[in-house]
C-alpha positions in Angstrom: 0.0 0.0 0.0 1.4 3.8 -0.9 0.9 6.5 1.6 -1.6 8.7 0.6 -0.4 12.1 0.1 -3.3 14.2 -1.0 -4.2 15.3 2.9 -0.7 16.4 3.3 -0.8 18.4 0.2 -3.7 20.2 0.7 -2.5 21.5 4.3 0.6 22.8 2.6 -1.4 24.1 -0.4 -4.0 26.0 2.4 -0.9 27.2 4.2 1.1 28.9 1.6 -2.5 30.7 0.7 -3.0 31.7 4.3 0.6 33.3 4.6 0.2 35.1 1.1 -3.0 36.4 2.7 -1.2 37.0 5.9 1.8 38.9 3.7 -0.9 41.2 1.6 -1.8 43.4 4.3 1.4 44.5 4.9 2.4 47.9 3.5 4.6 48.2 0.9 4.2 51.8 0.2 2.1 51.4 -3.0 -1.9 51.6 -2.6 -3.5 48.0 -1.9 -6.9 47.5 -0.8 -5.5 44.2 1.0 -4.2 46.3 3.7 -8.0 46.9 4.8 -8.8 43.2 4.8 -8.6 43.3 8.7 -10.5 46.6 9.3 -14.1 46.1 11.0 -16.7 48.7 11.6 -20.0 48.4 13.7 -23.3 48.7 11.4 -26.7 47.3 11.8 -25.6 45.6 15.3 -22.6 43.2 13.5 -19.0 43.6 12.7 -18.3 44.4 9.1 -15.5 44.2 7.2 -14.9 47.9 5.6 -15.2 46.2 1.9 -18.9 44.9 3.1 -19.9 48.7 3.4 -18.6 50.7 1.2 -16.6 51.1 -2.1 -13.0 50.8 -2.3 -10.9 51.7 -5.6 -7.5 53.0 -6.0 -7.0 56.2 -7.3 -3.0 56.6 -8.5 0.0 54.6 -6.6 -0.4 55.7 -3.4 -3.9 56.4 -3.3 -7.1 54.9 -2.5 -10.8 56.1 -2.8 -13.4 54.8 0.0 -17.0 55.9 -0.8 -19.5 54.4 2.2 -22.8 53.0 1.1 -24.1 55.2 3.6 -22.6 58.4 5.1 -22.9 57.8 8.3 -20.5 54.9 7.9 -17.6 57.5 7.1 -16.6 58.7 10.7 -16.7 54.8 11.9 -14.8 53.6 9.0 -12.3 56.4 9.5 -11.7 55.7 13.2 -11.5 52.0 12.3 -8.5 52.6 10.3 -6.8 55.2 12.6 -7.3 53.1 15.5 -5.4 49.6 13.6 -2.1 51.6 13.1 -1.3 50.4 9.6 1.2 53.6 8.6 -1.2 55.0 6.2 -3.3 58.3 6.6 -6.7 59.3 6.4 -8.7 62.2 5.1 -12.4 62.7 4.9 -13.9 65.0 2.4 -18.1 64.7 1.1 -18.0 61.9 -1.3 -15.7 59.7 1.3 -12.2 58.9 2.2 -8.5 59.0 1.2 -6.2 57.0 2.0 -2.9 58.0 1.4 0.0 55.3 1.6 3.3 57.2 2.4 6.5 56.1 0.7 7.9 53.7 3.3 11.4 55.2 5.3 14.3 52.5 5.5 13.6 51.9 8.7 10.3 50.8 8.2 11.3 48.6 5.1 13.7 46.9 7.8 10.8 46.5 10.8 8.2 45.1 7.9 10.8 42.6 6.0 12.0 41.4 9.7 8.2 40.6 10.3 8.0 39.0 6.7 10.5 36.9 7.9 8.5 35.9 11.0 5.7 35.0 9.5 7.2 32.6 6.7 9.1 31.2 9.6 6.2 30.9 11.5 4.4 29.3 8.2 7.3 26.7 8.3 6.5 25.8 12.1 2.8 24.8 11.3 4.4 23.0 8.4 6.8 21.2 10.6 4.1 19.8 12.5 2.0 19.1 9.4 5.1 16.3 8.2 5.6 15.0 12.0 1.5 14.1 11.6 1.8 12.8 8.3 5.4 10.8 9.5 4.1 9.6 12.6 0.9 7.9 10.4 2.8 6.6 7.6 5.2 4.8 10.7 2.1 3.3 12.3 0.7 2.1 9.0 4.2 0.2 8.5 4.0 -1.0 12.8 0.3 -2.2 11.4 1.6 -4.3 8.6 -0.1 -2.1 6.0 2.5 -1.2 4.4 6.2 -3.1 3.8 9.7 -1.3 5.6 10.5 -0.6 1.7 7.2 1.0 0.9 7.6 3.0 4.3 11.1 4.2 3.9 9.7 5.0 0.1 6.7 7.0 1.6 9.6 9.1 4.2 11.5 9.9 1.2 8.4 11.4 -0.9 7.2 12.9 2.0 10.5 15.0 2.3 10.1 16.1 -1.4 7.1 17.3 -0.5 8.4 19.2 2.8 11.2 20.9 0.9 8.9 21.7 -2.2 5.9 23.5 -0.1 8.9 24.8 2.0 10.3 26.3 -0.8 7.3 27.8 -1.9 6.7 29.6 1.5 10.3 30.9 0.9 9.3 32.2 -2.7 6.1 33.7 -1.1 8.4 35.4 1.6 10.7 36.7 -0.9 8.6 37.9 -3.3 7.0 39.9 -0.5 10.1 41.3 0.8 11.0 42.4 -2.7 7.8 44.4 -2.8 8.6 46.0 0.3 12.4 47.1 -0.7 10.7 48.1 -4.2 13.0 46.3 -6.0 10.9 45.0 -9.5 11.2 42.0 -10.7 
């Protein structure tokens, strides 16, 4: 019997989608509606995410445009981003809000690529413990007698492909990220 992989596969797969997520609210001194992806307001008695109430575009580089569906949104959406420290200002005028996303000072580039770092390496933890799961099952199926020592030492070494290929992917994710951030194109 060969190890079933597909399980494994789709934790990595959900993690490195999870960390880009993770990475895309982090400023990178160019206008991104991502960065708002964790900004909630209170309307009609529930938390709403600020793209649930109001439309966001961008309106040059640095810019973006939010219009509320309703005015009186404004002043809670505008608090809502003051209060979640992001690095980016706010300015209210009567068809909605700025945003301005100030060009990032090298010491900032340095704080958010350090916390880039962190979080790949923190993507690479939960991965870590994804392969001991998947190691520690493909062992007992060889202890069960459902698979041979050959297929089980065959399973350990795909399984370490696997490791180092979603691995490597997280790094790629990480880098490409940090690249952003140092506005270096590529």
């Amino acid at each position: 019997m060969t190890y079933d992989f597909s399980e494994f596969k789709k934790k990595a797969g959900d993690l490195a989608e999870h960390l880009s997520k993770e990475l895309s609210a982090i400023h990178t001194g160019r206008a991104s509606s991502a960065i708002l992806d964790g900004i909630f307001i209170e309307s009609y008695g529930a938390q709403l995410a600020v793209q649930h109430v109001a439309t966001i575009a961008n309106e040059d580089a640095r810019t973006l445009r939010i219009v509320p569906w309703e005015k009186a949104n404004g002043k809670e959406i505008e608090k809502a981003i003051n209060d979640a420290n992001l690095g980016i200002s706010v300015s209210t005028d009567e068809s909605g809000l700025r945003i301005f996303f100030p060009p990032l000072t090298t010491e900032r580039r340095v704080s958010f690529t350090k916390l880039v770092r962190d979080k790949v390496e923190s993507a690479r933890v939960t991965l870590k413990g994804v392969r001991e799961q998947a190691k520690n099952d493909i062992i007992s199926a060889e202890k069960d007698g459902d698979m041979s020592e050959d297929e089980k030492t065959r399973a350990l070494d795909d399984l370490q492909k696997f490791v180092d290929e979603a691995n490597n992917n997280l790094e790629s994710i990480g880098d490409k990220k940090e690249k952003e951030i140092l506005g270096e194109n590529n």
